[in-house]
C-alpha positions as CSV (number, residue, x, y, z in Angstrom):
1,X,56.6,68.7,-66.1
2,X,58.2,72.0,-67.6
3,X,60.0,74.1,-65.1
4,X,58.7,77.2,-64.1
5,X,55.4,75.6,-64.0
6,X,53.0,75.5,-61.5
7,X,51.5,72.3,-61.9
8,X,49.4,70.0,-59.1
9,X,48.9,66.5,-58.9
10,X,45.6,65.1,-58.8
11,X,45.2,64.9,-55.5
12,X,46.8,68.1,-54.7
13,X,44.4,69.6,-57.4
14,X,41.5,68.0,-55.4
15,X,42.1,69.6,-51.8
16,X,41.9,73.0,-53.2
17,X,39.2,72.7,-54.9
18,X,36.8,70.5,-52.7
19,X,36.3,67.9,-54.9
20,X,37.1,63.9,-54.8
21,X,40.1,62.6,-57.0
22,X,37.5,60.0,-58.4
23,X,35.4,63.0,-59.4
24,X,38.6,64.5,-61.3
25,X,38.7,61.0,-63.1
26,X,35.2,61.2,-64.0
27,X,35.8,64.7,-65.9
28,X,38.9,63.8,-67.7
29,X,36.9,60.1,-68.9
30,X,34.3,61.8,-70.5
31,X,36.4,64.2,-71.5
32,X,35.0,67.3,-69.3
33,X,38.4,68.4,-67.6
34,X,42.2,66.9,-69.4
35,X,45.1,67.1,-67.2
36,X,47.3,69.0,-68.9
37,X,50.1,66.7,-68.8
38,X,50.3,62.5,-68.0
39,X,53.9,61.6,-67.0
40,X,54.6,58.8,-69.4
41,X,56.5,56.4,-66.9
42,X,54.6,56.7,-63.5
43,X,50.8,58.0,-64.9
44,X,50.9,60.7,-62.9
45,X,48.3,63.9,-63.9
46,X,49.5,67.3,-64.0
47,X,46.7,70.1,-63.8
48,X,47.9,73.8,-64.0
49,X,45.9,77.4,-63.6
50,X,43.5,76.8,-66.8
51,X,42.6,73.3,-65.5
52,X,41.9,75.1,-62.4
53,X,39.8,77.8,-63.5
54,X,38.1,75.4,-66.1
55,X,36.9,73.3,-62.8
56,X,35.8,76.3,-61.2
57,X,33.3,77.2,-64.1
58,X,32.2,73.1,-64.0
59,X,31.8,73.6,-60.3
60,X,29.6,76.8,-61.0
61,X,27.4,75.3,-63.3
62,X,26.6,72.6,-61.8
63,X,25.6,74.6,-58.5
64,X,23.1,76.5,-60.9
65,X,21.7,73.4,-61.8
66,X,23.2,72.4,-64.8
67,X,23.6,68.3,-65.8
68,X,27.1,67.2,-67.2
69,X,26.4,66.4,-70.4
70,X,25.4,70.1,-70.9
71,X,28.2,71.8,-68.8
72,X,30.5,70.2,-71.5
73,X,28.4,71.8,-74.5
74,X,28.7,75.4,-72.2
75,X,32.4,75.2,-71.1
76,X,33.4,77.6,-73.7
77,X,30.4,78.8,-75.1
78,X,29.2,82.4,-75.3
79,X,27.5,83.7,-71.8
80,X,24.3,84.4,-73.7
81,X,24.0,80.4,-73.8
82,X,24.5,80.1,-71.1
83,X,22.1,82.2,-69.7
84,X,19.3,80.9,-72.4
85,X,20.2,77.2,-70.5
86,X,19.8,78.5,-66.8
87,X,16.3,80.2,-68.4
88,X,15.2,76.7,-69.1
89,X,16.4,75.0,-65.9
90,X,14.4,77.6,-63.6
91,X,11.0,76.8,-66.1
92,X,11.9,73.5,-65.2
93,X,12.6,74.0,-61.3
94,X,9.0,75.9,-61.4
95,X,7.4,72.9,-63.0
96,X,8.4,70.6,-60.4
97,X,7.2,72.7,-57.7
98,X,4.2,73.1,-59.1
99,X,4.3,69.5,-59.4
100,X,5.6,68.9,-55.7
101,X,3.2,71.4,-54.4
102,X,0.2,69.8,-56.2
103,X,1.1,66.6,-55.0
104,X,1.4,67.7,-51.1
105,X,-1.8,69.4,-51.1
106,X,-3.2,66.0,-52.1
107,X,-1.3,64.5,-49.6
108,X,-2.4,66.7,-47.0
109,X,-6.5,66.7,-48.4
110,X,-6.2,62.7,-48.0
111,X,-4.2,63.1,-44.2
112,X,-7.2,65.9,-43.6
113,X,-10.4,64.0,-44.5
114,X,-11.2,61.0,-43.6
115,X,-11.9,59.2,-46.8
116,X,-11.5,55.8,-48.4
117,X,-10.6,57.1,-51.7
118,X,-7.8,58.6,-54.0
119,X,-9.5,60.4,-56.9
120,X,-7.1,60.4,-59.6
121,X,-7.5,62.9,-62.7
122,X,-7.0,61.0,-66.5
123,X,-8.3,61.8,-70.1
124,X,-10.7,59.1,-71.6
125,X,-11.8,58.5,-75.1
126,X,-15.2,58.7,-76.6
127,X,-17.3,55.5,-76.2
128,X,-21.1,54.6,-77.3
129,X,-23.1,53.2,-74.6
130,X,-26.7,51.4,-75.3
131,X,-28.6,52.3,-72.1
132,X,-32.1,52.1,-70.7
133,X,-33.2,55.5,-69.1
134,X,-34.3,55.6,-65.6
135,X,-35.9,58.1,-62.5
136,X,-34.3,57.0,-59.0
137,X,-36.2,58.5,-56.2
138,X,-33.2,57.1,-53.9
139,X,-29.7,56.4,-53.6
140,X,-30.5,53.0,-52.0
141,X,-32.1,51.9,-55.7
142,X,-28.9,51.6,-57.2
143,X,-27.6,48.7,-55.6
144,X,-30.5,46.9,-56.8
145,X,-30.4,47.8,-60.6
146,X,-26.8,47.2,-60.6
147,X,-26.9,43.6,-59.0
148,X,-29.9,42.9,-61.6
149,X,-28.2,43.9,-64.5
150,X,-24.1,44.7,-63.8
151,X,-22.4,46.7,-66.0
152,X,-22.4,50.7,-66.8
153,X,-24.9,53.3,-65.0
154,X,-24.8,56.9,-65.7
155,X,-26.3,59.1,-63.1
156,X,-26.7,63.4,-63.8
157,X,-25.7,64.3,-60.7
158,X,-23.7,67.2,-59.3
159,X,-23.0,66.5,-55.5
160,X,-25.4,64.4,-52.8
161,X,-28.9,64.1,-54.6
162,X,-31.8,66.1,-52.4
163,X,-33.9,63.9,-54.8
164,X,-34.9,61.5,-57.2
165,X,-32.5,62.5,-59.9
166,X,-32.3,61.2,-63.7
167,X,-29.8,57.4,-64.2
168,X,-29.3,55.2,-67.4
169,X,-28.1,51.6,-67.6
170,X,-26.4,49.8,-69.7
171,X,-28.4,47.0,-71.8
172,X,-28.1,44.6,-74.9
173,X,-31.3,45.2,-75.7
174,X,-31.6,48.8,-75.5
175,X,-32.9,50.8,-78.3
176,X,-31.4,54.2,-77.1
177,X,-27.8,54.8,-78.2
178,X,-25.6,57.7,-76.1
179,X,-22.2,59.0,-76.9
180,X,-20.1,60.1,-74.5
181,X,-17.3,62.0,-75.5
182,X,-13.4,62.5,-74.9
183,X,-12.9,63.5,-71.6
184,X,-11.5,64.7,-68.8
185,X,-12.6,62.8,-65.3
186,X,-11.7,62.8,-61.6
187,X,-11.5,58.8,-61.8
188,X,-11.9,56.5,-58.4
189,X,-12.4,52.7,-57.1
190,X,-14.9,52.3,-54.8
191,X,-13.3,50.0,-52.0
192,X,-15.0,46.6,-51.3
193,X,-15.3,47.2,-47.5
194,X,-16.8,50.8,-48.2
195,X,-19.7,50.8,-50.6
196,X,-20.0,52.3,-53.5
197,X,-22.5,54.8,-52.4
198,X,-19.8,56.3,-49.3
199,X,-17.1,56.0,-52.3
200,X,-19.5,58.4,-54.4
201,X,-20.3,60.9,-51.6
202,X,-16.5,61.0,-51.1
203,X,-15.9,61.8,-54.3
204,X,-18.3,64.9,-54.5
205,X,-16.9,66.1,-51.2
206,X,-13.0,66.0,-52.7
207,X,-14.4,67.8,-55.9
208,X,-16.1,70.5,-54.1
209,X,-12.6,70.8,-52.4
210,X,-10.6,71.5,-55.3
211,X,-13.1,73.7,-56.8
212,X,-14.0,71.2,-59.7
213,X,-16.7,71.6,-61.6
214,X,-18.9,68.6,-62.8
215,X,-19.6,68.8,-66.6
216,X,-20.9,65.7,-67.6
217,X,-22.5,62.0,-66.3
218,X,-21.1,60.2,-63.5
219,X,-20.0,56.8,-65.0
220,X,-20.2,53.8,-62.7
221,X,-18.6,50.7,-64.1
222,X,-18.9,47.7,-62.8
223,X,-16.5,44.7,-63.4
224,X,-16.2,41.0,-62.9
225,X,-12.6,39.4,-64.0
226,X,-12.4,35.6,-65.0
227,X,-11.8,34.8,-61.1
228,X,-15.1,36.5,-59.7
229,X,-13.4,39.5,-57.9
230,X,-15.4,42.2,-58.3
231,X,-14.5,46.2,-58.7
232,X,-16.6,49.7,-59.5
233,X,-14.6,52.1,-60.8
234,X,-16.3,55.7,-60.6
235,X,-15.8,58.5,-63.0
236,X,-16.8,62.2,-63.0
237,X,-16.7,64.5,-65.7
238,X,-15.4,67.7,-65.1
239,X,-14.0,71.0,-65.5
240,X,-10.3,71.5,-64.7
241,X,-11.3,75.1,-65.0
């Protein structure tokens, strides 16, 4: 170490600024902060003032947010970069709290309601159904048609039915052919214990709560895998407005 000089050792470097050693050995391994001198006999490291300061603006950055890997790309760059990168972390930051604040108020619907469901929103492709149409005077009908012929019923619905309401089924030997195409849906599994009918009601009642509007068929699928368990998956066309 030149004379004159005021230098610190790592660990004197450390106390003054907060920080762990093993965090100063992280820097100067991916090459964020160099000692300014290693002693060639014991391995000590010598940091001065512009090790110091240059800590201090690492320090800085990452309290605004910044990752590592682009501290070290802003180190010595001009302060309109930086200021373009904080621009883009605070988009980011707003996006997740959208994100966070979407996902509470789910959180806090499902805590609020009673309900045996959790509606999920997903895109779907286009698909070509051959379906028999039909006039249902009752919910209670479906269960019927469905255990006669499973598969895929439509139903134009847009909430509860106060009456017989319009359906379609899915048949081989169907002459009518309807397209159905890409889409967005509130998607849902009716739960075995449940029924399929609650599970639908449910599902109206967490659309009219966040303001959805229906746009299209109700799609209830029904499946059978190779073991015999059985699942309806419901689907709901709508709006995200």
């Amino acid at each position: 170490m030149p004379r004159g000089t005021i230098m610190w050792r790592i660990g004197q470097l450390a106390r003054m600024a907060g920080v762990s050693e093993r965090t100063l050995r992280h820097y100067d391994k991916i090459g964020l902060l160099a000692p300014a001198a290693v002693d060639g006999v014991t391995g000590y490291r010598w940091y001065g003032v512009a090790e110091l300061s240059r800590l201090e603006r690492i320090r800085g950055l990452r309290r605004l947010g910044l990752p590592l890997r682009q501290i070290a790309d802003l180190l010595d760059a001009p302060d309109t970069h930086v200021r373009q990168a904080l621009t883009e972390v605070v988009a980011s930051i707003r996006r997740d709290i959208a994100t966070l604040a979407a996902t509470a108020a789910h959180a806090e619907d499902h805590l609020a309601t009673p309900t045996s469901i959790l509606p999920q929103q997903a895109v779907v492709g286009s698909r070509r159904l051959r379906v028999r149409r039909l006039w249902v005077d009752h919910p209670s009908e479906l269960a019927n048609i469905c255990t006669a012929s499973p598969g895929t019923l439509l139903t134009w619905l847009r909430g509860h039915p106060a009456g017989g309401f319009a359906a379609a089924v899915t048949a081989g030997d169907a002459r009518e052919q309807l397209s159905l195409p890409s889409r967005t849906v509130v998607r849902a599994i009716a739960p075995a214990s449940g029924g399929v009918v609650r599970a639908g009601q449910e599902l109206f009642g967490w659309l009219h709560r966040h303001r959805l509007a229906v746009t299209g068929p109700t799609v209830e699928e029904h499946l059978v895998d190779a073991d015999g368990a059985h699942a309806v998956v419901l689907e709901v066309t709508v709006n995200l407005r």
